[in-house]
C-alpha positions in Angstrom: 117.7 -200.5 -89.5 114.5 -198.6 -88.2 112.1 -201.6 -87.4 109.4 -199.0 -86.8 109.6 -198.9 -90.9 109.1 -202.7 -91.1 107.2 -203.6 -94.1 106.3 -207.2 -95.7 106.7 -207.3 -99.7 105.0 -210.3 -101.3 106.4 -210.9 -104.7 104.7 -213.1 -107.7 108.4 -213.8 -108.6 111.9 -214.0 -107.2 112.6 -210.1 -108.7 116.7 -210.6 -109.5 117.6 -211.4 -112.1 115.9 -207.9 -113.0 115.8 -208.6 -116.5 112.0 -208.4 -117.8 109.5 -206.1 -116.8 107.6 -206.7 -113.6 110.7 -208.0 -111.8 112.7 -204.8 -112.6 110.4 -202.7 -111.2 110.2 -205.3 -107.9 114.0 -205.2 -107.6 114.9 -201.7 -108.0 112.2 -200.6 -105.3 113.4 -202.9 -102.8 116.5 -201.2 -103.4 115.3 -197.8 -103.3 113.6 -198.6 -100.3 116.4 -200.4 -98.4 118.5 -197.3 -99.1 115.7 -194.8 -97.2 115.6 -197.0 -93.9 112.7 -199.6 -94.8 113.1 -202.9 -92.8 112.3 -205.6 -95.7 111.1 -208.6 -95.0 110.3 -210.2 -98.9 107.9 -213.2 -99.4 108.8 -214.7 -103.1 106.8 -217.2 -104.8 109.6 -219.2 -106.8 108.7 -219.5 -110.6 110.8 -220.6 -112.9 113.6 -219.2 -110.7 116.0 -220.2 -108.1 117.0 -218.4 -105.0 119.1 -215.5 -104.8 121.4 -214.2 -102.4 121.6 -210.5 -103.6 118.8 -210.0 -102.2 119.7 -210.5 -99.0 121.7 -207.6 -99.3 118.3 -204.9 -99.3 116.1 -207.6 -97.2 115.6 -208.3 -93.7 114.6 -211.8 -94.4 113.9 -213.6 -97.6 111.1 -216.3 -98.0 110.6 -218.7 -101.0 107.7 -220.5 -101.5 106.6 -222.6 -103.9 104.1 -222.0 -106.3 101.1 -224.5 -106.9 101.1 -224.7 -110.6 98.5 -228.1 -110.1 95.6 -228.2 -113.2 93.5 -228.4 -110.2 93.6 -224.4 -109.9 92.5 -224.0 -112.9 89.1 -224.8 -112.4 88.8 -222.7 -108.9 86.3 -219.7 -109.0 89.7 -217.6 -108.0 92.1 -216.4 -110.7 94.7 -219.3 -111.1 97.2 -216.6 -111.2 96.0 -215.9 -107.8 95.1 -219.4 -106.6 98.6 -220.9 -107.3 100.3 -218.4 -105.1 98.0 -219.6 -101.9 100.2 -220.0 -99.3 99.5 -221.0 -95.4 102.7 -220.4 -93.9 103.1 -217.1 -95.7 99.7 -215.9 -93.9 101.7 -217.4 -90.4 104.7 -215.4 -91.3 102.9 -212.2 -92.1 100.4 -212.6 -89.0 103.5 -212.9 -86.7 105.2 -209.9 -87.4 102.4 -207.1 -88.0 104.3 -205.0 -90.6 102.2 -203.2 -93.2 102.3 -205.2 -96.2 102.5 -204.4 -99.5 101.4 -207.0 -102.4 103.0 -207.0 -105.9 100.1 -207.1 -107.8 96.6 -209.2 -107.3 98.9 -212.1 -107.9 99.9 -212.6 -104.8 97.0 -210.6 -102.6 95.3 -214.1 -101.6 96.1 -213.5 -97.9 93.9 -210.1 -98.6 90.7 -212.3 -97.4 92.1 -213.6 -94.1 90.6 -211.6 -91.5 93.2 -212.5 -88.8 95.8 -209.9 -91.1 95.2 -206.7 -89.0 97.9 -204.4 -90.4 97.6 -201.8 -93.2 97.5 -203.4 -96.9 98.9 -202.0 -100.1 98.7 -203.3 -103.4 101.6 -202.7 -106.7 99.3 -202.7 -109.5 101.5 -203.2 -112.4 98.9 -202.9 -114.7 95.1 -202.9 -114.9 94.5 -206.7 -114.7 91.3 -207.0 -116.1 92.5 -205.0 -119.5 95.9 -206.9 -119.5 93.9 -210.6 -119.8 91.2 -209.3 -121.6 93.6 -207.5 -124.4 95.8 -211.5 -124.1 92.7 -213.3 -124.8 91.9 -211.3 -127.9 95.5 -211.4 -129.3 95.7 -215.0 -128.6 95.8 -217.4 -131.5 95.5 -220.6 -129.7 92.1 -221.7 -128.7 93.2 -223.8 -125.7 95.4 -220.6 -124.6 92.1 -218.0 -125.7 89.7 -219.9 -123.3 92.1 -220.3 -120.8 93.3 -216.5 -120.5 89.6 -215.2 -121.1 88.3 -217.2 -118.2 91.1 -215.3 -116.1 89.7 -212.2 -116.8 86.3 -212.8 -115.8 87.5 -214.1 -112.8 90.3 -211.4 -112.3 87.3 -208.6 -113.1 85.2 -210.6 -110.0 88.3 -210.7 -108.0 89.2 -207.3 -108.6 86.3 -206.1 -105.9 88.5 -207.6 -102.7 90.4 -204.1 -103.9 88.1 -202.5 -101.7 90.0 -204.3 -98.5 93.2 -202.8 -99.1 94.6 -199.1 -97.7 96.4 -198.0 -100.8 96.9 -198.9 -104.7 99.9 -197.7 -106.0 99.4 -197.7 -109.7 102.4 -197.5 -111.9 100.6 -194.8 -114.6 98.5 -191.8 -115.1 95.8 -194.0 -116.9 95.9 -196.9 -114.0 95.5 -194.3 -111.7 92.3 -192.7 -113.3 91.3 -195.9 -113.7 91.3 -197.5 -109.7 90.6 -193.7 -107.9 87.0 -194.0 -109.8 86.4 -196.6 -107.0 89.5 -197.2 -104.7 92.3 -195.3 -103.1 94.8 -194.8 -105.7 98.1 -193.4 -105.8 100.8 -192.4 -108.6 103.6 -194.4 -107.6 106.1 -194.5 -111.1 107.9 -197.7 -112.7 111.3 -198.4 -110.4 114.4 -199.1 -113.1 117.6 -199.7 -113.6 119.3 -196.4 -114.9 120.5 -193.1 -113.0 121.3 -190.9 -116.0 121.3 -191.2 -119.6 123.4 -193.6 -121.3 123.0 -193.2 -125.0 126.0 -193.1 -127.6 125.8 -189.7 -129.9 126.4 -190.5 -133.3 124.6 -193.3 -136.0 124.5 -197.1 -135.1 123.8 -199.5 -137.3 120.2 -202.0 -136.9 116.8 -201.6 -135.6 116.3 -203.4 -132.4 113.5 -205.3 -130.9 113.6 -206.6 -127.3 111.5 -208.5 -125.1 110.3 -211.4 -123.6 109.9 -214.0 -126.3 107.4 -215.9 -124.6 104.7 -213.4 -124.0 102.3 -213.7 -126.7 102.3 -209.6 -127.0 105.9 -209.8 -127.9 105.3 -212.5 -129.8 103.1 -211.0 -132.3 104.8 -207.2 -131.9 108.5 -209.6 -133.4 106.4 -211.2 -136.4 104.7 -207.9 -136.9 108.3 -206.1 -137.0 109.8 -209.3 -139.3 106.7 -208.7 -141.7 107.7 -204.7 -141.8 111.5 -205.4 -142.3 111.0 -207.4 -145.1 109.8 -204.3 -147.1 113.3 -202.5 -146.1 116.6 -203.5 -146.4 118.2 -201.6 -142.8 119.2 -204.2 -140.3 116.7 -205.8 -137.8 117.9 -207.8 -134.7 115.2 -209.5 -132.9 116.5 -210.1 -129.1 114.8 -211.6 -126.4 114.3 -215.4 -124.5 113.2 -218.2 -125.2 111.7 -217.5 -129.3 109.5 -220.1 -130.9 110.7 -222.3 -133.8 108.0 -220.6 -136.0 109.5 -217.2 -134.9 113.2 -218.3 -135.1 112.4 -220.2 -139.0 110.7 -217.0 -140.2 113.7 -214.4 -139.2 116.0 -217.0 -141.3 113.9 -216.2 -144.4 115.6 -212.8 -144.2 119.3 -212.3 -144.7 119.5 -208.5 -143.0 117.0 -209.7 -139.8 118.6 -211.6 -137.1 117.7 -213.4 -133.8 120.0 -212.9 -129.9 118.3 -216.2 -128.7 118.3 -215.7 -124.1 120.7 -212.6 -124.6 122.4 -212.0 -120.7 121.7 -208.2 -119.0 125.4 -207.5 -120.7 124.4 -208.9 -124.0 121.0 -206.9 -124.2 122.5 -203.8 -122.5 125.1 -203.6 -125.5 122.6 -204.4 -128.1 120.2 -201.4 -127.0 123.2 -199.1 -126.8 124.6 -199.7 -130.1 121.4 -199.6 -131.9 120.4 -196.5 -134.3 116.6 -197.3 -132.9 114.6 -199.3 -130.9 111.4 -200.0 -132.1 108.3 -200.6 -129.7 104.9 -201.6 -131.2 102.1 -203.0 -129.0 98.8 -204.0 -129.0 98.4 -203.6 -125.0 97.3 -200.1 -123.6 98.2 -201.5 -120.0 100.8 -200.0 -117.5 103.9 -198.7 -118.6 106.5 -201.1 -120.7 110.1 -201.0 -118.6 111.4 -201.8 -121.9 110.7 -198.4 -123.5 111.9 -196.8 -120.6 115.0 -198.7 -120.6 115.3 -197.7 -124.3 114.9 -194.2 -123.6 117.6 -194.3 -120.9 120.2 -196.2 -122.9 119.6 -195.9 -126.6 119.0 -193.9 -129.3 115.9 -193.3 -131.2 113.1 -194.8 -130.1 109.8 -195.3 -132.4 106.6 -196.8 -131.3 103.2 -196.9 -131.7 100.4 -194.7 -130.1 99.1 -197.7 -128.0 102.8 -198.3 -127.0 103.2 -194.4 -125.1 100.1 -193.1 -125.1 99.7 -191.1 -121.4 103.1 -192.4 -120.0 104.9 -189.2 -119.5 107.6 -190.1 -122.1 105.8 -188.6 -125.6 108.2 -185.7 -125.8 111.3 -188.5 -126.2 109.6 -191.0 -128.4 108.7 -190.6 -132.2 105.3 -192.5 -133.2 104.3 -194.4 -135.9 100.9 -196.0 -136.1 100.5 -197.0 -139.8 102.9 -199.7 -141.4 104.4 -196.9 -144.1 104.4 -194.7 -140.9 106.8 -196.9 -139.4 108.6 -197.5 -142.9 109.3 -193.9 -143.4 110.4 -193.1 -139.6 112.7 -196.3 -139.9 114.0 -194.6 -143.7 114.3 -190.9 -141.8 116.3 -191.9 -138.8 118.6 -194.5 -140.3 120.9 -192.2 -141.2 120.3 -189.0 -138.5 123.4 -188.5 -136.0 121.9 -188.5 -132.2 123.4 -185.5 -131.1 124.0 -184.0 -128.1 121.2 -181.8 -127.5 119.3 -185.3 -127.8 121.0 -186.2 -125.0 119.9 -182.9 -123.5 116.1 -183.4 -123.7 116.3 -186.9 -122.9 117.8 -185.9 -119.3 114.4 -184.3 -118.8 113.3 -188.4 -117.9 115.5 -188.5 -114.9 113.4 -186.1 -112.8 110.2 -187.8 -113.6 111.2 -191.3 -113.3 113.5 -191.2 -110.1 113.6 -194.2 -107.9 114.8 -192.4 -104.6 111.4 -189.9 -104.9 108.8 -192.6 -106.1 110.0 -194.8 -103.1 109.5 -191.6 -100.4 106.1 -191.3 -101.6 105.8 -195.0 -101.0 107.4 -194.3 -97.4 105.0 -191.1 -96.7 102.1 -193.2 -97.7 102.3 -196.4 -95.8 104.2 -194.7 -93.0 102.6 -191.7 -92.5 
């Protein structure tokens, strides 16, 4: 390995499993990264997760660290999403080995105000922050939860200013993009994934699928919106994703044809989007670009979803929109029954040249490397 391409990745979460969105794209640049000469040396903050050795296998050297999830951090003038991944012997570790670094979003960019950090900086932004918490708080139906997430993004939206210390944001859309060059360096770097080619079955399936993270409170109201439309048609719905509620789970057993795959496994949820006639993707949050629709679009059938869902993602040509609640009745009634052919396949392969891991992690290599 080259160490003259040593480079320090600081990740808000252990990224394997890759099975929700911010870790998938995490995993499957360190990947593409290790497979173009890239020395890896990953700094994890450990959430919810336990350490992995398949990592080892595109790192250098893994670090864990713990994440300081005290109520303390709450009240701190610095995000608590940032706060709680303040780490001391991370700083040692990166100060020691001068290696570009490059930070997986502000979650993890703490170390971005220690002067003593001489090398060249580089931030992932997976989404615009400041739109992400804002659009959470408003969605939000639980006061505690509304306060607590709207007070992040007045922090986040002070926070977001130590951008101006870093050498390089590598925004994950067109719209992020616009959105940081207007006062930073910004660069089009696109979402990493999972797929080389196009999987998806020709022929009809049989359900509608919804998938996603079943904790996020965007999913959360996109499954009870999707329950709600369901229960004016009679085509099979299959909710799948971890950890549902027991308000979510008790309101899909009201509804014979809708059912719930409660913490599905990456085999489970890979056969579910396969065999599906659609995937539908509504969502309330114009941020970054959803892996799950491009997942979709590399492994299923039809996909239909909302304006706010694909809106200036590159992937309009492959996706069929519905905004209106008898939009999304009548696309359900017109595709239920519509054979994906071949020639879908055809146009869908057009994705693989946009979205390609290998070139989006060059640009990365050009940039920091250059």
């Amino acid at each position: 390995m080259n160490s003259s391409k040593g480079l320090h990745i600081i990740s808000f979460n252990i990224p394997f499993p890759a099975n929700y969105g911010g870790v998938i794209d995490v995993f499957y640049k360190l990947k593409a990264l290790h497979k173009l000469g890239v020395n890896i040396h990953l700094h994890c903050f450990s959430y919810g997760r336990v350490e992995c050795k398949e990592l080892e296998k595109y790192c250098e050297k893994v670090y864990y660290y713990p994440r300081n999830m005290s109520w303390a951090n709450i009240f701190s003038r610095t995000p608590f999403i940032i706060k709680s991944r303040s780490n001391k012997l991370l700083t040692k570790r990166l100060k020691e080995l001068p290696f570009p670094i490059l930070y997986e979003g502000l979650h993890c960019s703490m170390s971005l105000e220690n002067k003593e950090l001489k090398q060249k900086k580089y931030i992932r932004a997976h989404n615009v922050e400041t739109h992400y918490y804002r659009q959470l708080a408003k969605n939000e139906s639980n006061l505690f939860s509304k306060l607590f997430l709207y007070s992040e993004y007045l922090k986040i939206r002070k926070y977001e200013k130590t951008l101006k210390k870093v050498d390089g944001i590598f925004s994950i859309s067109n719209d992020d993009k616009n959105h940081f060059s207007k006062s930073y360096n910004s660069h089009l770097i696109r979402a990493f994934h999972s797929n080389k080619c196009i999987t998806s079955k020709i022929g009809i399936g049989e359900y509608a699928l919804y998938h996603g993270n079943l904790t996020v409170s965007e999913n959360i109201n996109a499954a009870f919106f999707l329950v709600k439309l369901a229960a004016q048609s009679s085509y099979p719905l299959i909710i799948a994703g971890k950890k549902p509620s027991e308000k979510l789970i008790e309101e899909i057993k009201k509804h014979k044809h809708i059912q719930l795959c409660k913490n599905p496994t990456n085999e489970q949820m890979d056969k579910l989007i396969r065999n599906a006639q659609m995937v539908l993707l509504p969502t309330k949050q114009n941020t970054g670009i959803k892996l799950k629709l491009l997942e979709s679009l590399y492994k299923s059938r039809f996909c239909i979803v909302n304006n706010t869902m694909v809106n200036n993602t590159e992937l309009e040509p492959y996706c069929i929109e519905a905004n209106s609640n008898e939009d999304w009745l009548n696309s359900i009634e017109k595709y239920k029954s519509i054979d994906f052919s071949d020639e879908n396949i055809k146009h869908r392969k057009e994705i693989c040249s946009i979205f390609n891991n290998e070139k989006e992690a060059q640009k990365i290599i050009d940039i920091i490397f250059a």
